[in-house]
C-alpha positions, 0 to 999 in steps of 0.5 A: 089397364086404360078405359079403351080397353073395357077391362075392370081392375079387380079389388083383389089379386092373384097369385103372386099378387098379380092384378085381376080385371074383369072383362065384361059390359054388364055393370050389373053383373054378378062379378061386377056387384062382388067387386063393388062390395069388396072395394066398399068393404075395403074403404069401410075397414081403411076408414075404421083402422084411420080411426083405430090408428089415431087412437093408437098413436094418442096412446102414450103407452102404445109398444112397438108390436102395436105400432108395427102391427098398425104400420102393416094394417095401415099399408094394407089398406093403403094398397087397397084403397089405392087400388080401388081409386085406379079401378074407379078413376079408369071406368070414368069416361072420357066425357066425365073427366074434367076438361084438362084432367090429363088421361092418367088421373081419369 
């Protein structure tokens, strides 16, 4: 996806896990509204599982089903996150992207 295109990367995917983009000029619009939710919901739920795993990790008795289970929810909401940044960073223009930030980073 790249911002000449106009398409929105999605804070979800498909099947198969394939990316899913939004073709649309309204900001405001249904879809475009669902999609800023679910990326805030999903920013919120990596912040608070930041925060679960610091406890877990400070937890001398913490068995390994726990830690794996927290390396799995961990690299979820990594991929989340990670994809909420993509989607935002392509929908900058090019006029609010730091002069000299090269056009992959914004």
């Amino acid at each position: 996806m790249t911002p000449s295109n106009g398409l929105r990367l999605l804070p979800w995917t498909g099947p198969d896990d394939k990316p899913c983009y939004l073709s649309t000029d309204d900001t405001a619009g249904y879809l475009s509204r669902l999609a800023d939710h679910a990326e805030d919901t999903q920013l919120e739920l990596g912040a608070e599982l930041a925060d679960h795993a610091l406890e877990v990790l400070a937890d001398s008795v913490a068995g390994l089903e726990e830690l794996r289970l927290l390396t799995t929810d961990l690299t979820e909401a990594l991929r989340d996150t990670l994809r909420v940044a993509t989607s935002r960073g392509h929908r900058l223009t090019r006029s609010a992207r730091p002069e000299g930030l090269p056009e992959h980073l914004g």
